[in-house]
C-alpha positions in Angstrom: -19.1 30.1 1.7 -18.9 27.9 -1.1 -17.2 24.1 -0.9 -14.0 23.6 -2.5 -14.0 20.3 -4.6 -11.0 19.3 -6.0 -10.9 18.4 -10.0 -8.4 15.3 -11.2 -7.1 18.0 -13.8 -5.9 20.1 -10.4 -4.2 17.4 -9.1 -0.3 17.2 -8.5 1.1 14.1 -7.2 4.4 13.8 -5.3 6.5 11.0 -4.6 7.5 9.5 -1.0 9.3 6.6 0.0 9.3 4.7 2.7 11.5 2.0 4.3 9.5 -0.6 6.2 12.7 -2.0 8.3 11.3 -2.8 11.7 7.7 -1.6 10.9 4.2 -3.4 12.0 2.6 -4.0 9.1 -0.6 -2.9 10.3 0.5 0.2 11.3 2.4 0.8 8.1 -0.6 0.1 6.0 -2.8 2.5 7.5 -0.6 5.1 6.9 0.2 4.0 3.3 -3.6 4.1 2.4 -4.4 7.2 4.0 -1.5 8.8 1.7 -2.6 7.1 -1.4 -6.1 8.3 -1.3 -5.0 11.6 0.0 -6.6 12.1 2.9 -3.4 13.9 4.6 -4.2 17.0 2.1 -6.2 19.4 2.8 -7.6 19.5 -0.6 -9.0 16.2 0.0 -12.3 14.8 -1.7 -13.1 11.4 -1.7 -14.4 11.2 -5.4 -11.2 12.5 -6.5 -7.9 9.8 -7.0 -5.9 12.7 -5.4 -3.0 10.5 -3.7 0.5 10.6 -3.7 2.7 7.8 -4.9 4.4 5.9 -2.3 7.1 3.7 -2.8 8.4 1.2 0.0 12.2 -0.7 0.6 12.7 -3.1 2.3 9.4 -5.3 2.4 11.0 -8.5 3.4 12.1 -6.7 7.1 8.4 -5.5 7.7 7.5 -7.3 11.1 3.9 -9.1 12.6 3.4 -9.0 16.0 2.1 -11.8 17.8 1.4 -15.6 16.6 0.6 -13.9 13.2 3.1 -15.6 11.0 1.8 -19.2 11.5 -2.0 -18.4 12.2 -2.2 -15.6 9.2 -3.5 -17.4 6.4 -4.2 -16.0 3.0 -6.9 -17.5 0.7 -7.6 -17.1 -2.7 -9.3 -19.0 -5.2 -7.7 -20.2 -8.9 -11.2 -21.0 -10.6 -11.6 -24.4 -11.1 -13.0 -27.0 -8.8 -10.9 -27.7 -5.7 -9.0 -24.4 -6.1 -8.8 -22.7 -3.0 -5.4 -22.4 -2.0 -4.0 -21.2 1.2 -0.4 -19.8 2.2 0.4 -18.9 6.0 1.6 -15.3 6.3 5.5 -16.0 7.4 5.6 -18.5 3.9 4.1 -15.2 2.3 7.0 -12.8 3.5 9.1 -15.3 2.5 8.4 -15.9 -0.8 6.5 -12.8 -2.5 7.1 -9.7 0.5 5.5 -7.3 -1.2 2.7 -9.1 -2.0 2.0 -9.1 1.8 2.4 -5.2 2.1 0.0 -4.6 -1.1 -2.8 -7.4 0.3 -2.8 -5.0 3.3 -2.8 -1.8 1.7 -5.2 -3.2 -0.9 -7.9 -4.0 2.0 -7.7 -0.8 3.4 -8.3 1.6 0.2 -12.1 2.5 -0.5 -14.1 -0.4 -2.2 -15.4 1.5 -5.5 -13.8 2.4 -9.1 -10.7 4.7 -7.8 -9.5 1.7 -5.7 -7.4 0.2 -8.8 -6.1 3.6 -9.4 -5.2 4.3 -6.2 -2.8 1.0 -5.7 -1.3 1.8 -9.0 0.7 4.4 -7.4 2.0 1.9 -4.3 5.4 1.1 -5.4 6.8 -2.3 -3.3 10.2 -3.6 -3.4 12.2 -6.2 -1.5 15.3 -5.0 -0.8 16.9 -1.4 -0.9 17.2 -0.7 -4.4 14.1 0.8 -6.3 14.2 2.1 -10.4 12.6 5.3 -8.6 15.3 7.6 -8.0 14.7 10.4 -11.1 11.2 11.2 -9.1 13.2 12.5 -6.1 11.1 10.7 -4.0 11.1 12.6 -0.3 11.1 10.6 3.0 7.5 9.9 4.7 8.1 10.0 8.1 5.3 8.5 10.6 
């Protein structure tokens, strides 16, 4: 019996959305990255940027358990001396919401060449509205 290995010319993407009102964000991104590198296919193979897209309403309602929004921090540098800048997680849903959901997602995807691909197909928005709506996108239910 001879392995099946799946070819990027073979490979159909669909579209789902998903509205993140009331969702952990944890949770949430684990299920996001598992669609986006395709591991919920059974065609999967991990050399292969076989994913779906995904696109998600509603960021700004995504919720963190615990004492997360104060203690969270996110750090990044800007390059030049002294440049390490910090923003606590509740000032991040604040201001940029779907940054928070793609830092997440971004984390969890496979750390080679097909992880810049893969987030390409994450869609994130802030409120309801989304410029998606001649894909059809279907409903992801968890």
């Amino acid at each position: 019996m001879k392995t099946f290995v799946m070819r990027k010319e073979d490979v159909n993407p669909q579209w789902y959305l998903v509205d993140a009102d009331g969702k952990t964000l944890g949770r949430l991104a684990t299920k996001l990255a598992d669609v986006l590198r395709g591991k919920n296919k059974p065609t999967f193979t991990p050399s292969v940027s076989m994913g779906d897209f995904v696109v998600v309403v509603n960021a700004e309602k995504i919720v963190l358990t615990g004492n997360k929004l104060k203690d969270k921090l996110y750090r990044h540098h800007t390059g030049y001396p002294r440049g390490l800048r910090e923003i606590a997680a509740g000032d991040l849903l604040a201001k940029f919401p779907d940054r928070l959901i793609r830092d997440a997602v971004y984390g969890m995807l496979p750390k080679n060449k097909l992880r810049e691909h893969m987030i390409r197909k994450l869609k994130v928005y802030k409120g309801s509205d989304h410029p998606h709506t001649a894909q059809q996108p279907a409903p992801l239910a968890f």
